[in-house]
C-alpha positions in Angstrom: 0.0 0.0 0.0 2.9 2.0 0.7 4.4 1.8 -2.7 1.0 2.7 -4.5 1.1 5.9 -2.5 4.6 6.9 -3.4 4.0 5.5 -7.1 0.8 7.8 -7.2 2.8 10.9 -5.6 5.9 10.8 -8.1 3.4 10.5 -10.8 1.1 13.9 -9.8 4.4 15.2 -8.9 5.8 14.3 -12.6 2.5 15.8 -14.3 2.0 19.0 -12.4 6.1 19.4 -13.2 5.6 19.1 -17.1 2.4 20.9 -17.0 4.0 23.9 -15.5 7.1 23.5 -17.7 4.7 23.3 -21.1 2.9 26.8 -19.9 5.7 28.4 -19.1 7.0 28.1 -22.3 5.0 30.7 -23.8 3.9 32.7 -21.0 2.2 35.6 -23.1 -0.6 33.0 -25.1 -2.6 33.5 -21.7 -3.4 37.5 -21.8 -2.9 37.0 -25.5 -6.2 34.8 -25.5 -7.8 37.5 -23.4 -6.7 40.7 -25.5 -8.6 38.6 -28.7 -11.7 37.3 -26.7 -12.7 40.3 -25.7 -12.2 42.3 -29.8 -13.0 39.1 -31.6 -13.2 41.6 -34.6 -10.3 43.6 -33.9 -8.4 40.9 -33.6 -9.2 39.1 -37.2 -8.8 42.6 -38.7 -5.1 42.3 -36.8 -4.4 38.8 -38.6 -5.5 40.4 -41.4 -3.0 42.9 -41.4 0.0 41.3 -40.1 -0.2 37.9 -42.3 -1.5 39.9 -45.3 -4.4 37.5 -45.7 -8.3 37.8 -46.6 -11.4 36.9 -44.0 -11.8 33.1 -45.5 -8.6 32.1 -44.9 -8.6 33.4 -41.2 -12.2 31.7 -40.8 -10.9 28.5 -42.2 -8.1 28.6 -39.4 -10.1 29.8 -36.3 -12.3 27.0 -37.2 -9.9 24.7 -36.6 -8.3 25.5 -33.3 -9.1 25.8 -30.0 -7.9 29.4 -29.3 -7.2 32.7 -30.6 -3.3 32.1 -29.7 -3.6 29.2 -31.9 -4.3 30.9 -34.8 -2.1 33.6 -34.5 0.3 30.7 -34.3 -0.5 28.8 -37.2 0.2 31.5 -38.9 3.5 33.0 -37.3 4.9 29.2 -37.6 3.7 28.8 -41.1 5.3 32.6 -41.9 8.7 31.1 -40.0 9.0 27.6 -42.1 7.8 28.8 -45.2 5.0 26.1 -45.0 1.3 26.8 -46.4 -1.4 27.5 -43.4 -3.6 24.6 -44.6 -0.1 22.4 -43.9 0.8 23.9 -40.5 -3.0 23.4 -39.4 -2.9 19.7 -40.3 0.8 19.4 -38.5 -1.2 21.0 -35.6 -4.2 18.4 -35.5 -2.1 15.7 -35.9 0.4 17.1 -32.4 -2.6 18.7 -30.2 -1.4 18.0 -27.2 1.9 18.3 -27.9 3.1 21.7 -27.6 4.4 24.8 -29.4 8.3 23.2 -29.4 7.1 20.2 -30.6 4.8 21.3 -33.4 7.2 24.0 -34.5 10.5 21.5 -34.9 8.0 19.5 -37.1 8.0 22.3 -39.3 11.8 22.9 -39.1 12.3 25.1 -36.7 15.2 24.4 -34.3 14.2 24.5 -30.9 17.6 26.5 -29.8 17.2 28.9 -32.9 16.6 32.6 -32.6 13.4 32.0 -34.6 12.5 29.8 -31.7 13.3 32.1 -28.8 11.7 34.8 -30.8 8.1 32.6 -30.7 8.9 32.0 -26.8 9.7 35.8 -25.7 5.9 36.6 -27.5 4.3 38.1 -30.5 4.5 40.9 -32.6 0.9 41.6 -32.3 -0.6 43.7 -29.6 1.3 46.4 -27.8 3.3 44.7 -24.7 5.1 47.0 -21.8 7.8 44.6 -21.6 8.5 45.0 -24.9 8.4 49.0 -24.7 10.8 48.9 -22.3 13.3 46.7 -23.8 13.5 49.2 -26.9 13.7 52.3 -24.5 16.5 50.8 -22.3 18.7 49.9 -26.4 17.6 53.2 -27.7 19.5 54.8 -24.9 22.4 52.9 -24.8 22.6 52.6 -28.6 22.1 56.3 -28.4 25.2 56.4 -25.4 27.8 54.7 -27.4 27.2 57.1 -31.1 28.1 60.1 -28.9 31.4 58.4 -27.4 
């Protein structure tokens, strides 16, 4: 009975572990999701504009994932590998479950390449604070080193 119970903790302890690692890996999708929900309009006009693409192709992809986040990353990933949306949608069915990481070295991305860490720090899609500040703090020290 004993070795049940430590059996059943390592194994909670092992899920909550690579649950926790899996989010973590692209912290911004939650207030991503969030931002969209609540401009559901807004948001396709956004896709629009960023990905260059017309209203039936961003219906055909909404309607086949779960979130907004999703979509937004079917098309970032499909931008990234050079692969059609239609493709990356079907990678994405086939891997639910799986994870960004995992669908996007299916698609060639390198999980250590800048393209990579680029998908992990966020998107280029709403305005971020983080973000803001990381371009004031190089501005100044870009602008620093021209006057030296």
């Amino acid at each position: 009975m004993k070795l049940i119970k430590k059996l059943f903790s390592s194994l909670m302890m092992l899920l909550l572990v690579s649950s926790i690692s899996v989010a973590g890996d692209f912290d911004w999708v939650k207030d991503f999701n969030i931002k969209a929900n609540i401009d559901p309009s807004g948001f396709k006009a956004r896709l629009a504009t960023r990905f260059r693409i017309g209203n039936a192709e961003i219906e055909a992809v909404i309607s086949n994932v779960e979130k907004p986040a999703d979509a937004y990353m079917v098309f970032r990933l499909g931008e990234m590998s050079g692969q059609s949306t239609d493709y990356v949608v079907e990678k994405y069915k086939i891997g639910k479950g799986k994870g960004w990481g995992t669908l996007a070295k299916s698609l060639g991305i390198k999980p250590g390449s800048k393209e990579f860490h680029a998908l992990k720090r966020g998107h280029d899609f709403y305005d971020s604070k983080s973000k803001s500040k990381n371009k004031a703090k190089g501005k100044g020290k870009t602008k620093s080193k021209g006057k030296k």
